[in-house]
C-alpha positions as CSV (number, residue, x, y, z in Angstrom):
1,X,6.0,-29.8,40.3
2,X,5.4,-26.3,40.0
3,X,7.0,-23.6,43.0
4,X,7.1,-19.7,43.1
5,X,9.3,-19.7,46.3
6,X,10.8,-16.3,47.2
7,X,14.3,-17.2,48.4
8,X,16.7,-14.3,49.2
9,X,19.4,-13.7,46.7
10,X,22.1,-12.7,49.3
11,X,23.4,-14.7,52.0
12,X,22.0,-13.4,55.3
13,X,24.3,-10.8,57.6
14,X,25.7,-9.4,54.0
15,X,23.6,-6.3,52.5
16,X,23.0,-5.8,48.8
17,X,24.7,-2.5,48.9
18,X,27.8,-3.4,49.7
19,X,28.4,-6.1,46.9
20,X,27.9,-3.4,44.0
21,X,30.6,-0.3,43.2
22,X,29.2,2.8,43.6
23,X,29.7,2.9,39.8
24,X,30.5,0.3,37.1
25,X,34.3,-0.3,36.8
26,X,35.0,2.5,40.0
27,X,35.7,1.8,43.5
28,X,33.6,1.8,46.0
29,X,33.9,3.6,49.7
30,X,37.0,4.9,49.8
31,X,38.7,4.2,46.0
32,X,38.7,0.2,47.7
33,X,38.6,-1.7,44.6
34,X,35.1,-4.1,44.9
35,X,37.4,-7.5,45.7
36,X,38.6,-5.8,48.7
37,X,34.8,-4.7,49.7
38,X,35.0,-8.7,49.4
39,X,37.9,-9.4,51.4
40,X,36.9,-6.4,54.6
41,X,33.5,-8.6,54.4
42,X,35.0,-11.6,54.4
43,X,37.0,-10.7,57.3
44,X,33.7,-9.7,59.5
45,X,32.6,-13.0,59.0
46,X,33.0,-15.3,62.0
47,X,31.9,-19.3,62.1
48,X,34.1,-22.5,61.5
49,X,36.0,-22.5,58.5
50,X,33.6,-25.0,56.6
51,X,30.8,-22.8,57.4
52,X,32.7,-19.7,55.3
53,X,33.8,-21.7,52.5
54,X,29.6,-22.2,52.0
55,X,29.0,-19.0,52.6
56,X,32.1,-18.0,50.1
57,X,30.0,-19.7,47.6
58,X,26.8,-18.5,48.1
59,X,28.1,-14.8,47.4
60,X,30.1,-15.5,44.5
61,X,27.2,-17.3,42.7
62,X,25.3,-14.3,44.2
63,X,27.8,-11.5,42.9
64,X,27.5,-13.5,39.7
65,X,24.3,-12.8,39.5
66,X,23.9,-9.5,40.1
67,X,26.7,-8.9,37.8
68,X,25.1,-10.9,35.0
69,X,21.9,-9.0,35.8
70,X,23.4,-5.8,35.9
71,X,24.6,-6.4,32.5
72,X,21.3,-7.7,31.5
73,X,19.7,-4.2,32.5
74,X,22.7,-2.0,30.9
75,X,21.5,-4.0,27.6
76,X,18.5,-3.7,27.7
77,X,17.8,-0.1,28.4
78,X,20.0,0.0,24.9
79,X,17.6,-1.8,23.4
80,X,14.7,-0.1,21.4
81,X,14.2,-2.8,18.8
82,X,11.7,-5.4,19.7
83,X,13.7,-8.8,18.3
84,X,17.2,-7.7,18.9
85,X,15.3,-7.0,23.0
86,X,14.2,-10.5,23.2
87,X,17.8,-11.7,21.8
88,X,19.3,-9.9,24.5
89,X,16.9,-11.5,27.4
90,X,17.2,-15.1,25.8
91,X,21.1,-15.1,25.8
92,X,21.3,-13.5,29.8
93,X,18.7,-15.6,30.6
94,X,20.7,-18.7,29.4
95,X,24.2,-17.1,31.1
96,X,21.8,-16.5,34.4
97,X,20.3,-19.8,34.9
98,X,23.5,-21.7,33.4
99,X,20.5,-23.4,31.3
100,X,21.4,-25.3,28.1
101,X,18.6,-23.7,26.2
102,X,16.1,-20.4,26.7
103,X,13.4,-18.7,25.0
104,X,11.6,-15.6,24.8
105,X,8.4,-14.8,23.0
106,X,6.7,-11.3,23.2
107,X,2.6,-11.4,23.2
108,X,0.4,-8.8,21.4
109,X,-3.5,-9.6,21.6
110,X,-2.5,-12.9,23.6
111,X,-0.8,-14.3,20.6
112,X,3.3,-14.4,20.1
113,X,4.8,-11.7,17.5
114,X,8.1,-11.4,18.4
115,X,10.4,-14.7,19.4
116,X,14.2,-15.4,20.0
117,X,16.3,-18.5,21.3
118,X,19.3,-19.4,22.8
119,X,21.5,-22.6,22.9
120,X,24.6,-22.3,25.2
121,X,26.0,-19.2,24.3
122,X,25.0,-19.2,20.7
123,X,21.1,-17.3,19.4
124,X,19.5,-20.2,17.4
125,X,15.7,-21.0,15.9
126,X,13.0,-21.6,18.8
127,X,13.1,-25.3,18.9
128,X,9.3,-27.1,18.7
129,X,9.6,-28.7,22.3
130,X,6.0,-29.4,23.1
131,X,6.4,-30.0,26.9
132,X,7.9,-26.3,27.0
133,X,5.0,-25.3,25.1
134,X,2.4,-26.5,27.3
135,X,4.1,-25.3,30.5
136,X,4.5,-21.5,28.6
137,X,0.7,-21.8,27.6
138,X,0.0,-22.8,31.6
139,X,2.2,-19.9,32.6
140,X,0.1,-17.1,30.2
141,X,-2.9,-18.7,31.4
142,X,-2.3,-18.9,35.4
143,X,-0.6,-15.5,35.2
144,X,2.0,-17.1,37.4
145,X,5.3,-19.1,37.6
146,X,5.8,-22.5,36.3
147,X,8.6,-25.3,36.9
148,X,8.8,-29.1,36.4
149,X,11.1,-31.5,37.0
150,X,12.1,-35.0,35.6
151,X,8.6,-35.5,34.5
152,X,7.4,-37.7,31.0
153,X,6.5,-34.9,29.3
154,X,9.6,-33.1,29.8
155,X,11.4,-36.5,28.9
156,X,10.0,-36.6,25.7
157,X,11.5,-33.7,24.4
158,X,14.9,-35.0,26.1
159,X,14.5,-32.2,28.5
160,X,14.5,-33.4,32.7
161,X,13.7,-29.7,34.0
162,X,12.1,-25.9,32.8
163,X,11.0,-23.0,33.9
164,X,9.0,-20.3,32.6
165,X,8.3,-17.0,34.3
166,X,5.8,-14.7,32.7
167,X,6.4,-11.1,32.2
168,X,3.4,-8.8,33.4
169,X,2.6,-6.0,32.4
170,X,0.0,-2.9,33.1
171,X,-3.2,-3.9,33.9
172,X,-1.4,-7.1,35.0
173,X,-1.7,-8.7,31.5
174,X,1.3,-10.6,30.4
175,X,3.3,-9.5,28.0
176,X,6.2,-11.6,27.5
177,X,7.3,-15.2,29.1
178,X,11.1,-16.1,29.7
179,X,11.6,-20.0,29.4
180,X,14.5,-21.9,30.6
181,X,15.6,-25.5,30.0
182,X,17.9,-28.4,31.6
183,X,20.5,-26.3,33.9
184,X,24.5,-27.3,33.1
185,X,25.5,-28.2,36.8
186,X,24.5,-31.3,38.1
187,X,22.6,-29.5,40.8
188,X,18.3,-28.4,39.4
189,X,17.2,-25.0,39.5
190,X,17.0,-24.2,42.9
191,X,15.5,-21.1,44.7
192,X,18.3,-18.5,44.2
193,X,17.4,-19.2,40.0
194,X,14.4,-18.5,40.5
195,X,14.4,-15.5,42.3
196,X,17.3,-14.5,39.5
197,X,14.8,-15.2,36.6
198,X,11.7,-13.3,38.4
199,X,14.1,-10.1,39.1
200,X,15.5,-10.8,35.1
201,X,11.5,-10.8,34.4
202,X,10.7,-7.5,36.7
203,X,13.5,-5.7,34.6
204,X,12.5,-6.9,31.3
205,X,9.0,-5.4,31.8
206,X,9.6,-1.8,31.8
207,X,11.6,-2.8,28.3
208,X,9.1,-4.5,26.8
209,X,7.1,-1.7,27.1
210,X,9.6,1.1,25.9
211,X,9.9,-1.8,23.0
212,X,6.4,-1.9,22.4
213,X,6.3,2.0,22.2
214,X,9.1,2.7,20.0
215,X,7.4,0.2,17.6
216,X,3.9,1.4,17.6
217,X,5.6,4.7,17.1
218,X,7.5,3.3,13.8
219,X,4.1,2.0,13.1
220,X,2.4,5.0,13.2
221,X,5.2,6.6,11.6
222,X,4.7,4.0,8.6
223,X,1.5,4.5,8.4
224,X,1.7,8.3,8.0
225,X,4.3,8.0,4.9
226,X,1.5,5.0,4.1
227,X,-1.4,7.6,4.0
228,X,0.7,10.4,2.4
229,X,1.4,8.0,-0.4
230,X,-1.9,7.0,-1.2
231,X,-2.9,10.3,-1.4
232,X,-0.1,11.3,-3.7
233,X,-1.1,7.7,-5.7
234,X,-5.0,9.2,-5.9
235,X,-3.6,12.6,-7.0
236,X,-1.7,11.4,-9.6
237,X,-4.9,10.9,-12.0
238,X,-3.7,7.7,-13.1
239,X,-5.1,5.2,-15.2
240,X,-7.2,3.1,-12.9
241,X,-4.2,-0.2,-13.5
242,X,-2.0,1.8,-13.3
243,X,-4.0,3.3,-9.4
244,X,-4.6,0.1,-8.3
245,X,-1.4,-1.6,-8.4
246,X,0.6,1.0,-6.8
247,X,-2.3,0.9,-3.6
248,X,-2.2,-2.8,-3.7
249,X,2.1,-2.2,-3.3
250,X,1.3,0.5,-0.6
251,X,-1.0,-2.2,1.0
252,X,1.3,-4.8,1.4
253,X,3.6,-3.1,3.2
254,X,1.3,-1.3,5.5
255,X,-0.2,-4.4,6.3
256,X,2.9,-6.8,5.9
257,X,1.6,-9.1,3.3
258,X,3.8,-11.2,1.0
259,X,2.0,-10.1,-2.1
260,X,-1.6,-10.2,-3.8
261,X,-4.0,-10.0,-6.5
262,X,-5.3,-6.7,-8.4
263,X,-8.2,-6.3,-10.5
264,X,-11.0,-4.7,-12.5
265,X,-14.5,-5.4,-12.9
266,X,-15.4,-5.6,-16.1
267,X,-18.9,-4.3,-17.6
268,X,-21.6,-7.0,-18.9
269,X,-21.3,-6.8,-22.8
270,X,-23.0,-9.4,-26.0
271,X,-24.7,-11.5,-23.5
272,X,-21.4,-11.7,-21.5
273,X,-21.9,-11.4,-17.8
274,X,-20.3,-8.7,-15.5
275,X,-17.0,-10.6,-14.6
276,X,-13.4,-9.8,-12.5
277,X,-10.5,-9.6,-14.8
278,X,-6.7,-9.3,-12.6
279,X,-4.7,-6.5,-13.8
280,X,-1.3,-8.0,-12.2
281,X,-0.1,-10.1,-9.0
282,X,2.5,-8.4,-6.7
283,X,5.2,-10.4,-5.1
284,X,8.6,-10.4,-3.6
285,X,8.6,-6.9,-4.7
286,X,7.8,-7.1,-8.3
287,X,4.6,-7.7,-10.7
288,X,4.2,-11.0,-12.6
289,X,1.6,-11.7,-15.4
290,X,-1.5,-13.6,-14.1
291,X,-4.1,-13.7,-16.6
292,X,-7.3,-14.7,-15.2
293,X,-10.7,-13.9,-15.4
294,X,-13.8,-15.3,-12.9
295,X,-17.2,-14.9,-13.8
296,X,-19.9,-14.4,-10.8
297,X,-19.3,-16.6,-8.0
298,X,-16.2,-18.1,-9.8
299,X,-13.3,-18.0,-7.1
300,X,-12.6,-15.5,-4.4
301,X,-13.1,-12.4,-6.8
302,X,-16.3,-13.7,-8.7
303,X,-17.2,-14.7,-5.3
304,X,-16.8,-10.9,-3.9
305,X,-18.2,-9.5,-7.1
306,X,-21.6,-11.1,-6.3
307,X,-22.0,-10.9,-2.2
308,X,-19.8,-7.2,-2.1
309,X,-18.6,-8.5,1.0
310,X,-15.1,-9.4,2.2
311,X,-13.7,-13.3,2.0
312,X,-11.3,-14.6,4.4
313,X,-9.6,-17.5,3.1
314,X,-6.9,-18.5,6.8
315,X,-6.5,-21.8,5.1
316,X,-6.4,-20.9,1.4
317,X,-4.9,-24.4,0.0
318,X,-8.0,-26.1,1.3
319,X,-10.4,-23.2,0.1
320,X,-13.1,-24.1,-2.5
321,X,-12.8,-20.8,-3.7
322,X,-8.9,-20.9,-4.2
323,X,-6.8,-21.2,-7.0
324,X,-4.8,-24.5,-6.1
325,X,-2.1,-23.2,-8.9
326,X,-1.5,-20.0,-6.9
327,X,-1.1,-21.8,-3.7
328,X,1.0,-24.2,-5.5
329,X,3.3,-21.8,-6.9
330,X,3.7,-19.2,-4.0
331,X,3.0,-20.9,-0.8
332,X,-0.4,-19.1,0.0
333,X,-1.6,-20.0,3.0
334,X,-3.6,-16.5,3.9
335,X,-6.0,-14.2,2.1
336,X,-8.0,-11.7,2.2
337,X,-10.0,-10.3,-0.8
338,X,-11.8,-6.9,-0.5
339,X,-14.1,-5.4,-3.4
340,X,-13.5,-2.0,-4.2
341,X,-17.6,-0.4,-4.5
342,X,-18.4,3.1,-5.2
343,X,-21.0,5.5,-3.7
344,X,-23.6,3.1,-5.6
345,X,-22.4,-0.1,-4.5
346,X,-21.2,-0.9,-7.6
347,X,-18.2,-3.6,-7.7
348,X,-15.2,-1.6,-9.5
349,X,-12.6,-4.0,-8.5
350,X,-11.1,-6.1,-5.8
351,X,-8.1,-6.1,-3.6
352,X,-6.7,-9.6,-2.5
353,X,-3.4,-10.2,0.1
354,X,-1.8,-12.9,0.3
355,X,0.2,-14.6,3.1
356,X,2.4,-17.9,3.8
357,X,2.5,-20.5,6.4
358,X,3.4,-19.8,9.9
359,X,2.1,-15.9,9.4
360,X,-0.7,-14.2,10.8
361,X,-3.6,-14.6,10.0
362,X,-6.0,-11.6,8.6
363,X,-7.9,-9.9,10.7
364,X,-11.6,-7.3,10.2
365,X,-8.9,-5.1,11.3
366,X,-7.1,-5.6,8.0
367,X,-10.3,-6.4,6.2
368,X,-11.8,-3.0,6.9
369,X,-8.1,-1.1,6.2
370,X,-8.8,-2.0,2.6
371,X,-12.1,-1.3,2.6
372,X,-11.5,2.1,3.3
373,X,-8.3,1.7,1.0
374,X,-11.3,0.8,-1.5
375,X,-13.6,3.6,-1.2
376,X,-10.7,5.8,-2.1
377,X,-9.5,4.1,-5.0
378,X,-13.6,4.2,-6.3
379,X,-13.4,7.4,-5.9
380,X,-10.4,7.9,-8.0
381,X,-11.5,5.2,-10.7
382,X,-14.7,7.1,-10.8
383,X,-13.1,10.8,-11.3
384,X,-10.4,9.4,-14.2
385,X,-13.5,7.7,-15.9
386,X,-15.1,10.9,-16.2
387,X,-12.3,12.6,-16.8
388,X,-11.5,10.1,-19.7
389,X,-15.1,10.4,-21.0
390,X,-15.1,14.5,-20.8
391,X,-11.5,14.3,-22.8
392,X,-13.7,12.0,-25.5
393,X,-16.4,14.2,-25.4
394,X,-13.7,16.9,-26.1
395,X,-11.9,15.2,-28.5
396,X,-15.0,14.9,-30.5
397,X,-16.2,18.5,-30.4
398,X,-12.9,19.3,-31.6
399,X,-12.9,17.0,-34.4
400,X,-17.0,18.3,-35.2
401,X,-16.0,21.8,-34.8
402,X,-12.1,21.2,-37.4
403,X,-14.9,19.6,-39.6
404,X,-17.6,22.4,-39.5
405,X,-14.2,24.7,-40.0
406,X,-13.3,22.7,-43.1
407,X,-16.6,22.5,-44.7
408,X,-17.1,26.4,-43.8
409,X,-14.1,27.0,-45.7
410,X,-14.9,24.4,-49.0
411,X,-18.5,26.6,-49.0
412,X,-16.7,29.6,-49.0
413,X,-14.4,28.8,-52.1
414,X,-17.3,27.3,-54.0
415,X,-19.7,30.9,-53.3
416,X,-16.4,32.8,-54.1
417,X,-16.1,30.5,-57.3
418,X,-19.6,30.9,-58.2
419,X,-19.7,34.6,-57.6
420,X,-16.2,35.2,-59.5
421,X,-17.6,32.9,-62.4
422,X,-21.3,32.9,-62.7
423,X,-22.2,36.0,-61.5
424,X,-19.3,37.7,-62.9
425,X,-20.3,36.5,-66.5
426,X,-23.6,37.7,-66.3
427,X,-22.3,41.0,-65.3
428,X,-19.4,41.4,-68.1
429,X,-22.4,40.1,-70.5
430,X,-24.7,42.8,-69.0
431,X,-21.7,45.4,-69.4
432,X,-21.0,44.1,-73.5
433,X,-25.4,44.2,-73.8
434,X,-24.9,48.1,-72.9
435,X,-22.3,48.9,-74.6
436,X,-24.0,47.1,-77.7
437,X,-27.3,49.1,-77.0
438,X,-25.5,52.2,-76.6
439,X,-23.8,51.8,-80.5
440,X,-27.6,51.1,-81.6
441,X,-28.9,54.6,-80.6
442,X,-28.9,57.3,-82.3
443,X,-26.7,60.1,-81.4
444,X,-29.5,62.9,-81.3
445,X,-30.7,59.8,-78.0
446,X,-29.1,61.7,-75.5
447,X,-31.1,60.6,-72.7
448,X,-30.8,57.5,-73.6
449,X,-27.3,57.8,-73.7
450,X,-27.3,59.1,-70.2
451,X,-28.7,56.0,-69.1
452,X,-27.2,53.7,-70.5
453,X,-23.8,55.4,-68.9
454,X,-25.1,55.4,-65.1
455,X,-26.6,51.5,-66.1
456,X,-22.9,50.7,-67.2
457,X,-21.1,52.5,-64.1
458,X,-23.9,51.0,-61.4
459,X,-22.6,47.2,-63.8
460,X,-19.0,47.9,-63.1
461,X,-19.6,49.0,-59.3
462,X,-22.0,45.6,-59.1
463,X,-18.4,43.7,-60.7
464,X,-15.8,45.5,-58.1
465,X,-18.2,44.8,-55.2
466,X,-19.2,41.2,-56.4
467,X,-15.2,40.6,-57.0
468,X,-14.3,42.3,-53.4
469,X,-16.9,39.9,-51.9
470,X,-15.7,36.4,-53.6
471,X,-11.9,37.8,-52.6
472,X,-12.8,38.3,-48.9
473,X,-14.5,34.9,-48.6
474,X,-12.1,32.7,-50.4
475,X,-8.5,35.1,-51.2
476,X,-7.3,33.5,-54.7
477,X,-3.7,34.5,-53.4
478,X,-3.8,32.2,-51.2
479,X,-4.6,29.3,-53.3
480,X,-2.5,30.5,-56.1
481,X,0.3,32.0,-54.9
482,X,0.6,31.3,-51.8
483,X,0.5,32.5,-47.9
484,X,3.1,35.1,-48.1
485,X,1.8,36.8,-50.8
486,X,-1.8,36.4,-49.3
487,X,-0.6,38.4,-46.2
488,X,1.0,41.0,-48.3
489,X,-2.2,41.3,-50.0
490,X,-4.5,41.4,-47.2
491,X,-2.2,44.5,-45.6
492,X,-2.5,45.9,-48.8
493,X,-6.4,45.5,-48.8
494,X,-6.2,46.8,-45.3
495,X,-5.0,50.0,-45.8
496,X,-7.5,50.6,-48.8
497,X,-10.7,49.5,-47.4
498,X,-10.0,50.4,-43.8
499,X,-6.9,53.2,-43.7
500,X,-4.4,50.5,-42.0
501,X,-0.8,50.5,-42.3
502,X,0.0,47.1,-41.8
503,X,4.0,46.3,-42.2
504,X,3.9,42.8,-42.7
505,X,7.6,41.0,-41.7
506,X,8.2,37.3,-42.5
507,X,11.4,35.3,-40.9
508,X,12.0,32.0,-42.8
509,X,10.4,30.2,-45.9
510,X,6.9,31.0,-44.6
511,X,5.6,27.5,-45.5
512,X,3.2,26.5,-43.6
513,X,0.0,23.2,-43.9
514,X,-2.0,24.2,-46.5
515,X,-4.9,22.8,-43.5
516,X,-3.3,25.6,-41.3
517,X,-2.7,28.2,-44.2
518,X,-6.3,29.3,-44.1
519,X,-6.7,29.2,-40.5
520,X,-4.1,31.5,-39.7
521,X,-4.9,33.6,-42.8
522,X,-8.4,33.9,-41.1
523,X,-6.7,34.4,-37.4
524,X,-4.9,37.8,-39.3
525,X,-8.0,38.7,-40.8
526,X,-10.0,39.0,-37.9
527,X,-6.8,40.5,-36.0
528,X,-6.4,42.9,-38.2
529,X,-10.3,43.2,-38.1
530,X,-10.1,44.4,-34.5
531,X,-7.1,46.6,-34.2
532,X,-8.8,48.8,-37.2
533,X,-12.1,48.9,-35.0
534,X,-11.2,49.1,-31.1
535,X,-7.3,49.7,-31.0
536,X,-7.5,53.7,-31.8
537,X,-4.8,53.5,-33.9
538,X,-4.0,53.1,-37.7
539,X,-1.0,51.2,-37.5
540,X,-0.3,47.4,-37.0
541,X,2.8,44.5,-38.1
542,X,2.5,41.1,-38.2
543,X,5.2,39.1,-37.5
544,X,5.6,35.5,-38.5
545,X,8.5,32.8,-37.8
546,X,8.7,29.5,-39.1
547,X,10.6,26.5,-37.7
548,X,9.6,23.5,-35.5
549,X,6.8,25.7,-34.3
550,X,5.0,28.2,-36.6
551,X,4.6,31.8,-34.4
552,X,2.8,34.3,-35.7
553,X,3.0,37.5,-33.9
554,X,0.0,40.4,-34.5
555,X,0.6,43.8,-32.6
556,X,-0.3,47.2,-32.3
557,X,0.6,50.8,-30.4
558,X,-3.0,51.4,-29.6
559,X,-4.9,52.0,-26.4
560,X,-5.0,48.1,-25.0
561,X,-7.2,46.6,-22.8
562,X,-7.0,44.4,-19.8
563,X,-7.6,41.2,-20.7
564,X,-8.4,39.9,-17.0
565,X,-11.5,42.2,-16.6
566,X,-12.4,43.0,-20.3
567,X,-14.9,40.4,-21.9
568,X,-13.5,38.9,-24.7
569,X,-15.7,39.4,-28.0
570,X,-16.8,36.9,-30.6
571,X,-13.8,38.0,-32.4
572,X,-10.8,36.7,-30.0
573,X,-13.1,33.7,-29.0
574,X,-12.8,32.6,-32.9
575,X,-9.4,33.3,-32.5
576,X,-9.0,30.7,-29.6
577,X,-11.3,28.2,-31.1
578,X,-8.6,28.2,-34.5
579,X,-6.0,27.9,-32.1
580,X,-7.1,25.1,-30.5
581,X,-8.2,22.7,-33.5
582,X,-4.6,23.7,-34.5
583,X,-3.5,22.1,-31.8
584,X,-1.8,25.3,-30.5
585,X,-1.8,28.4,-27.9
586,X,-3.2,31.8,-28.0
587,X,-1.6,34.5,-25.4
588,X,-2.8,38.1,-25.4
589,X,-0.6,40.4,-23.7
590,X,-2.4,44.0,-23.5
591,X,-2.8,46.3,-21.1
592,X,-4.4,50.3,-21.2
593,X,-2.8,52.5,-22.6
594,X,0.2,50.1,-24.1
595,X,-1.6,48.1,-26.9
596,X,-2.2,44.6,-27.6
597,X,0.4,41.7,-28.4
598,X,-1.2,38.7,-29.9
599,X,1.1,35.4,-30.1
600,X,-0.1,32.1,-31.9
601,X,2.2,29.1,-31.6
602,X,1.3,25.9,-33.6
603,X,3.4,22.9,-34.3
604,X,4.9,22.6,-37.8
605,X,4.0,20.0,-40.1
606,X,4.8,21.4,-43.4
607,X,7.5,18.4,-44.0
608,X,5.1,15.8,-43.9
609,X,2.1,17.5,-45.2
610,X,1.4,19.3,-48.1
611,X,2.0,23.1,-47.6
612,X,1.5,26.7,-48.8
613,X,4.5,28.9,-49.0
């Protein structure tokens, strides 16, 4: 039998007000303590004296209550946290009803999220009492009290009375029900209880709701530092295994999932389909090894991979698409597996979560988070991708160019060879044919003689030149005797060809990679090359250090440049190019009117390779 009787909770002729201090633990009126506020009402009273025993009663089990309820209040407005809230009502609830056992459960989209027990004085589990069940389904459906007494149902749970009294909330939805179970005293739940529990359920409303609040707030909240760390996981540039696992982490906890499955798709190669291979499976906070691999429509990612769509697996043991070893091993009993597609539709990957029995199920909600969660991490995939392929692309115009540089340089020694051998020998041979003509004429030949002297001056100017040419393209110094002396002989060169002073100052051994020897040799030259044409100036010093890092400092005191607005010339762009296939940096520190600082810094490898000192 059901009731919703409104019974008064004080006994008639006494007012509410003057039962409660005018502040907890004061006295009320004038500094009376509140028992004698009792004993000046009890005075007032007239009737027989069985007649004010009963009514004695009635307001003690009525103070009782208020003061139980006015505790239940003072904790609850303490109470921000949605479980430790419905703690508190399940344990006044018990004390106000003298019920063995009470329950709470807190409703979000009509289904329970947040539930707590009590057993005496004691919190405990919910216990699975199926008559209470159907009574606190009746209540969220009627929107209305319910109560039964000594009825079968009740008596199969070993329970002979309950009551549940649903919480409303705005729009008069309910939020909340309060369930109470077989009251201590011999006596059921009468009227007065019930009026207690509906004034207990009035109060708990307005918490409920400052609850609900504070925890969509912390939500929201969540989510922020969610969003904020998928975009610093995006930003990172990471390997895409290396992406998707950390979103798949940030996933789980935004959407409070016990774990999951990661992976890539991997391209159609050989005759080999396009298939899903798992980079990792997240749980209890750490990744595990899970080496699998499903071709199209094999499992819940070959399944995704073909129809691009998201799968919902709510009762994943008994899934034809699940992996029965999985379940096994982890107790899956949700999941929800998303592919992640680019701006093409393509299928780059898949995210799957995973949850256990007696959890929520996944929602589109959820389904459509990760989605969006997938779109992004495309997007990322798709940037490090190109990224990697630009860096190959780089990497190989570096290695073409080092091997144009090498082969420029091996051309160079074999024209300087040939010019220092073959076409010097012609030359000396033309020189010893003049000389041997010349001893052949006679004396009175003078204009023959004449001739023969400008034809062996133009020979020796033909030599020098031919010489000077086959030193400037391959410098024998520097394959002879080394880069130190090939510096001191290109100053020396310097300031006969071009009128440049060059001081030339070397800190260390000067042994450098014979590979780098010629580079920097060249990186001087063309220096050098510059200062005597642009600089303004007739002076210049280079500088070089060796150590762990080769620097090689060339400077001069003439009018400078700005290097911000100034085009740079083919010169100081083969500069940079020799730099970089030396796998070091170029800085150029100029400015009008205070000359130009050029510093190249290259790793040292002269212990492990062979070198040039």
């Amino acid at each position: 039998m059901s009731t919703s009787s409104s019974v008064p909770l004080f006994p008639s002729g006494v007012r509410s007000e003057e039962l409660i201090p005018s502040q907890a633990g004061e006295p009320a009126g004038d500094k009376e303590s509140y028992w004698q506020v009792v004993q000046h009402t009890l005075a007032g009273c007239q009737g027989t004296g069985g007649e004010l025993v009963d009514w004695h009663h009635q307001w003690r089990r009525s103070s009782q209550r208020l003061v139980q309820l006015s505790a239940a209040a003072r904790d609850m407005a303490e109470q921000r946290d949605a479980q430790q809230l419905a703690q508190v009502l399940a344990f006044h609830l018990a004390q106000l009803l003298h019920v063995d056992y009470s329950c709470v459960h807190f409703y979000s989209n009509d289904q329970p999220d947040t539930s707590a027990a009590c057993r005496g004085s004691s919190l405990c589990e919910p216990q699975p009492y199926r008559s209470l069940d159907q009574l606190i389904r009746r209540a969220l459906k009627e929107h209305r009290l319910v109560r039964e007494h000594a009825t079968a149902a009740l008596a199969q749970d070993c329970l002979h009375e309950a009551l549940v009294v649903p919480v409303m909330g705005m729009h008069r939805k309910v939020i909340a029900t309060l369930a109470g179970a077989n009251k201590k005293l011999e006596a059921p739940l009468g009227p007065e209880d019930i009026q207690a529990a509906v004034c207990l359920a009035r109060m708990a409303s307005a918490a409920v709701d400052r609850a609900r609040l504070f925890q969509r707030l912390h939500e929201w909240s969540q989510s922020l530092e969610m969003l904020l760390s998928f975009n610093a996981t995006v930003n990172q540039q990471l390997e895409p295994e290396q992406l998707v696992r950390q979103l798949l982490e940030n996933a789980t906890r935004f959407l409070k999932a016990d774990g999951g499955l990661v992976g890539l798709a991997v391209e159609p190669s050989q005759g080999h389909p396009p298939a899903m291979q798992c980079v990792g499976h997240w749980q209890q906070g750490q990744w595990r090894s899970w080496q699998r691999r499903w071709g199209p429509e094999e499992g819940i990612p070959g399944f995704v991979l073909v129809s691009q769509f998201p799968y919902f697996a709510n009762d994943y043991p008994n899934d034809p698409l699940a992996d029965p070893e999985l379940a096994a091993r982890f107790g899956i009993r949700r999941s929800v597996c998303v592919p992640i597609k680019n701006c093409q539709e393509k299928v780059l990957g898949f995210f799957e979560l995973h949850r256990r029995e007696g959890e929520a199920e996944f929602t589109w909600l959820d389904a459509a988070f990760l989605e969006s969660l997938g779109n992004t991490a495309a997007v990322a995939i798709e940037n490090v991708r190109l990224l990697r392929s630009l860096e190959a692309r780089n990497q190989e115009i570096k290695r073409l160019s080092a091997q144009y540089m090498h082969r420029l340089e091996e051309e160079r020694r074999s024209i300087s060879r040939e010019l220092h051998d073959e076409a010097g020998q012609v030359l000396i041979g033309l020189k010893l044919g003049i000389q041997v003509l010349s001893g052949l004429l006679p004396a009175e030949a003078r204009d023959a003689q004449e001739h023969l002297q400008r034809l062996r001056h133009q020979v020796n100017e033909a030599a020098a030149r031919i010489k000077e040419l086959a030193t400037r393209l391959r410098p024998p110094a520097l394959d002879e005797l080394g880069f130190e002396a090939a510096l001191h002989q290109l100053a020396a060169e310097c300031r006969q060809r071009m009128g440049l002073i060059v001081d030339v100052h070397i800190q260390g051994n000067a042994r450098v990679p014979s590979e780098a020897a010629t580079s920097l040799f060249r990186i001087v030259q063309e220096a050098l090359t510059n200062v005597s044409k642009h600089a303004g100036t007739n002076k210049a010093r280079i500088h070089l250090t060796t150590g762990s890092q080769i620097l090689l400092v060339i400077s001069d005191q003439g009018k400078g440049f700005d290097p911000s607005q100034r085009g740079q010339g083919l010169g100081l762009l083969g500069i940079q190019e020799r730099v970089k296939l030396l796998g070091g940096q170029l800085v150029v520190h100029s400015r009008p009117g205070a000359g130009t600082r050029l510093e190249v810094r290259i790793p040292n490898h002269a212990q492990d390779t062979h070198s040039v000192g």
